[in-house]
N, C-alpha and C positions, 0 to 999 in steps of 0.2 A: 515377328511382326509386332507384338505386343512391345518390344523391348523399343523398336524404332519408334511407335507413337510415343514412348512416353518420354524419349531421349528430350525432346522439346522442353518438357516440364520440367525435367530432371535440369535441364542445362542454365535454365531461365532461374527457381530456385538457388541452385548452385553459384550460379554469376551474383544476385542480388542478395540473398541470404547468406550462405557462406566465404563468397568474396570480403564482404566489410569485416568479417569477422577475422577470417585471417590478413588479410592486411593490417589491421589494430594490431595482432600479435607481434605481427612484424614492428609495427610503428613503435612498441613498448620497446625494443631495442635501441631505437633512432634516436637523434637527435634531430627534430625537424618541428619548422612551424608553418610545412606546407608550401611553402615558398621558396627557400631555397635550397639547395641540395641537399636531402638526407644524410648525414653520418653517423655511421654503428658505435655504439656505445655500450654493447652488452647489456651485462647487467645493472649498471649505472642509475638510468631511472628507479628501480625498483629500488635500489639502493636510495636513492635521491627523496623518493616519497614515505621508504619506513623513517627516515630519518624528520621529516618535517614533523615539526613539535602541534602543528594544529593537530595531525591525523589521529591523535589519542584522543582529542575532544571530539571530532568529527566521529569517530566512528562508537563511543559513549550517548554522544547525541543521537544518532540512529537507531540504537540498539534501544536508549530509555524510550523514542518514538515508537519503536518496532514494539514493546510493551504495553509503554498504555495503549496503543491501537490495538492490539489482542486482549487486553484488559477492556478497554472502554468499549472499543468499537467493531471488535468479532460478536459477542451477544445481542447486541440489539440489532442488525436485519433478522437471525434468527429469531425473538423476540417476536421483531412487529410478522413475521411468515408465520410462525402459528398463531399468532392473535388473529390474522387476518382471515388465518383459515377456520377458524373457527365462527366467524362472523355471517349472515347468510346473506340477509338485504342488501348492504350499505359496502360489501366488498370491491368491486367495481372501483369504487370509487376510491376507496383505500390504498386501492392499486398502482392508482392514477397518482394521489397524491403523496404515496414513496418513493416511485420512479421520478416524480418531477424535478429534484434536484439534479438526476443523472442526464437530464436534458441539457442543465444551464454551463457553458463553457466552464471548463475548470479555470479559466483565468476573471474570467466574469465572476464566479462564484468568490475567489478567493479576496479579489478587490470589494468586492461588498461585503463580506465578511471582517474586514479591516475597517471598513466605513461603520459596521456595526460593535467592535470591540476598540471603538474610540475609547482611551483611559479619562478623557474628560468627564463630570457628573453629565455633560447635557448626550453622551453617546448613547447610544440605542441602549443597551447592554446595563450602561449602568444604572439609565432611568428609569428602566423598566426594575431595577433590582431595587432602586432608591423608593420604589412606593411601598415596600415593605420594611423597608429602613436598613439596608445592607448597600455596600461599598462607598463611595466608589472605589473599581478596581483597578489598576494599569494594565492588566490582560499580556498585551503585546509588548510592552513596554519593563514586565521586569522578568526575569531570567528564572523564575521560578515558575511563572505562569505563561509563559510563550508557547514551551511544545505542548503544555496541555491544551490549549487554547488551539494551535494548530491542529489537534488528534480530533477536537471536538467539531470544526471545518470540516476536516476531511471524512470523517464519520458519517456527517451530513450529509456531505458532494455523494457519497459511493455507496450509502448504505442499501439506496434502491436496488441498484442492480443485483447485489447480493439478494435481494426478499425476491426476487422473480426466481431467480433461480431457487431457493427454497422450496419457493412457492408451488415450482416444477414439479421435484421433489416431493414433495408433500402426496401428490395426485398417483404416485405410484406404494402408496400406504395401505395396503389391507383393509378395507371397512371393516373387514371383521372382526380384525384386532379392536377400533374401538367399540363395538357392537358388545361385542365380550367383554371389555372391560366394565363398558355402561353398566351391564347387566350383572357385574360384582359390583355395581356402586361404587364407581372409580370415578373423581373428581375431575374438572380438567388437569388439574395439576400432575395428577398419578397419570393421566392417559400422556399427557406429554413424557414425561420421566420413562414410563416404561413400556411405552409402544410409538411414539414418534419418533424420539431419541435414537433408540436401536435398530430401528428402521432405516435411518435418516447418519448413521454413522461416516459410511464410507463416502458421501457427497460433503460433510462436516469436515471428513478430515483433508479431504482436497481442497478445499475453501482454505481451511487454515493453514496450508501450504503456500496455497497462492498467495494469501493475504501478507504471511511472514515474506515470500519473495517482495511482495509488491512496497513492503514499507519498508523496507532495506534497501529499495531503490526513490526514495521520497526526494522531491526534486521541488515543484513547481509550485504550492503550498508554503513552502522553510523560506523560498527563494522572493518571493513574492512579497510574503509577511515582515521579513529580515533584510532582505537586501542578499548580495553575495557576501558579504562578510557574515552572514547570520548572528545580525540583533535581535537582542543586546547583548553584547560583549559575545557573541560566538554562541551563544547557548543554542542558535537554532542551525546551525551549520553540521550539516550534513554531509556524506560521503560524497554521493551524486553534485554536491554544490562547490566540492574540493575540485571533483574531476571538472567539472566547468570553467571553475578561476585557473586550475591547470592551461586550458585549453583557451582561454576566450580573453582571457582576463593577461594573463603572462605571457600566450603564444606559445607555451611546452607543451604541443601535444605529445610528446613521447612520453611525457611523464605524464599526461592526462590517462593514457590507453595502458598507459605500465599498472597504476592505479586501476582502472577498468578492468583488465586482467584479474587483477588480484582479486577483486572482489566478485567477479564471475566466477572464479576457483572456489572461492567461502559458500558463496549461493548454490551449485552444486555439489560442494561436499554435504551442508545442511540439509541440502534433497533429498540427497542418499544413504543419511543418516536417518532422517527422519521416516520415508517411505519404507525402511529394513525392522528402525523400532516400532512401526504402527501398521505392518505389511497384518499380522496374524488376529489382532485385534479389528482390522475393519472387517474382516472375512468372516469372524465370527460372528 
């Protein structure tokens, strides 16, 4: 009985979640742009796309964004989650005004964020830089300053919802770890270090999972700011924006999903590496 109620969810699942996935599989085979007749082509795409000369840039570009987003912007929702918990009054509000960006569309956020890293002196960015007497900068505009320029957006867009979940986190902390620390004259700084941290490990190291998935697949931010060619000169082109111009841009989805493949394979090998080297250390 149990097995017939759940055939339903099972079936529905199965159709909508695993169908698109293995028809991609198959599609990475094809030759097909949807329209007219598919034909097999084996291995060809996958051949077709190691060979394309962008995919060394593309996926260089990803990997330096997949950095500094783990450099710049994995510590600061942690950051503002214990500042905020440490706060007593004015927390509320704190709250309110971290999650606020997680509200604003990411294509809304990303367009205003263009309007604010105008390379002009009179752009938001650089006028407000210009009354201390620094830049003006080109931000978006030169290939050395694009993807950081995008890490520093997307940092913004996302970091709320990361400090809630923190935040969660945080409430399942022993009082009496800091009670005790208090009581040896332990800073904030030493009470974070060596009782929030260790507490707070195996939620950190999930986060930093996610976060590596999530900017491995960075799409909508590169594409936005750049264009699909990712300006200037390719510096913001990304993997995810390869598979697009496959697909959108040329009409090869077999080579779009041949690519998709490949890189679904990278992203759970990294899983499985990573979850094996950090399985004994969150536990502890």
């Amino acid at each position: 009985m149990a097995v017939l109620f759940a055939l339903p969810a099972i079936f529905v699942f199965g159709f909508f979640s695993w169908g698109p996935i293995v028809r991609g599989l198959v599609m990475g085979f094809q030759e097909t742009n949807l329209v007219a007749e598919p034909t097999w082509v084996g291995w060809s795409n996958f051949t077709y796309v190691l060979a394309d000369p962008q995919l060394g840039q593309a996926v260089a570009n990803t990997a330096w964004f997949a950095l500094l987003a783990l450099v710049i912007g994995f510590p600061v929702p942690l950051f503002l989650a214990v500042f905020m918990a440490e706060l007593r009054g004015s927390r509320g509000l704190y709250n309110v005004l971290s999650y606020l960006p997680v509200v604003v569309p990411p294509v809304v956020a990303a367009l205003l964020w263009r309007f604010f890293y105008e390379p002009s002196p009179d752009g938001i960015f650089n006028r407000l830089l210009g009354l201390v007497g620094l830049g003006p900068y080109p931000w978006l505009s030169s290939e050395a300053m694009a993807m950081p320029a995008i890490v520093v957006e997307v940092t913004w867009a996302t970091a709320g919802g990361t400090v809630i979940i923190y935040l969660a986190a945080l409430t399942s902390v022993k009082t009496e770890l800091y009670e005790a620390a208090e009581l040896d004259g332990s800073g904030i700084w030493r009470r974070v270090w060596h009782v929030t941290l260790p507490q707070m490990r195996g939620i950190i190291l999930i986060l930093l999972l996610l976060q590596v998935i999530g900017t491995l697949q960075i799409f909508t931010e590169p594409f936005l700011f750049g264009g699909s060619g990712g300006a200037p000169n390719g510096s913001t082109l990304t993997i995810l924006m390869m598979i697009y111009n496959y697909a959108f841009v040329f009409g090869d989805f077999g080579a779009a999903t041949a690519l998709s493949a490949m890189l679904a394979v990278v992203l759970c090998a990294l899983s499985v590496i990573y979850l094996l080297a950090t399985r004994k250390w969150s536990k502890s």
